[in-house]
Steps between C-alpha positions, in 0.01 A plus 500: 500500500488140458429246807635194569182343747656150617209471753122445469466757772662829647413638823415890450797606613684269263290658248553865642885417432480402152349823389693761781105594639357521847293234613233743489482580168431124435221479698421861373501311124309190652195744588515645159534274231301173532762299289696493843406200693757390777446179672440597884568260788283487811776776672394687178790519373570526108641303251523595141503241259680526157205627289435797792871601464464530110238712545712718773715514246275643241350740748897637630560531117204721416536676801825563620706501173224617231309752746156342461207580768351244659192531282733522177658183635194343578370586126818382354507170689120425388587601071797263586273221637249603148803447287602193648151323530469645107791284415418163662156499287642608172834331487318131455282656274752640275685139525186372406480679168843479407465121511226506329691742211781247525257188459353704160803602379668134490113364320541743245 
């Protein structure tokens, strides 16, 4: 499922909507995976911002379509974070060397 988010924020039912849940179940998610943090207004109401919605979106995926737990989709989440943190260090690293290969290549 691929979403279209034209707004900074969605109200939770707006967000409820988008993904065919119960309010509940948000604020079920909220409690349960850290990731999830919704702006609240004095009322108390929430607002999820872009980032909190991809990460509802992760969670509904690994949940409701692949069958995950919530522990297996807390686990999965946090390898996911690993592998992308792993990637943002060695990427310029590797760039690093293969200019360096490039720059030896063209002296020799």
């Amino acid at each position: 499922m691929e979403l279209v988010l034209e707004k900074d924020y969605y109200s939770i039912g707006e967000t409820a909507k988008m993904f065919n849940v119960n309010t509940s179940l948000l604020r079920f998610w909220e409690s349960q995976f850290d990731v999830i943090k919704p702006y609240k207004n004095k009322k108390g109401d929430r607002y999820f911002s872009k980032k909190d919605i991809m990460f509802i979106q992760k969670i509904y995926h690994l949940t409701k379509e692949k069958g995950y737990t919530l522990n297996g989709a807390k686990a999965a989440l946090k390898q996911k974070d690993a592998g992308e943190n792993w990637q943002e260090q060695v990427l310029p690293k590797l760039e690093n060397i293969k200019e360096r290969l490039i720059n030896i290549y063209n002296n020799l």
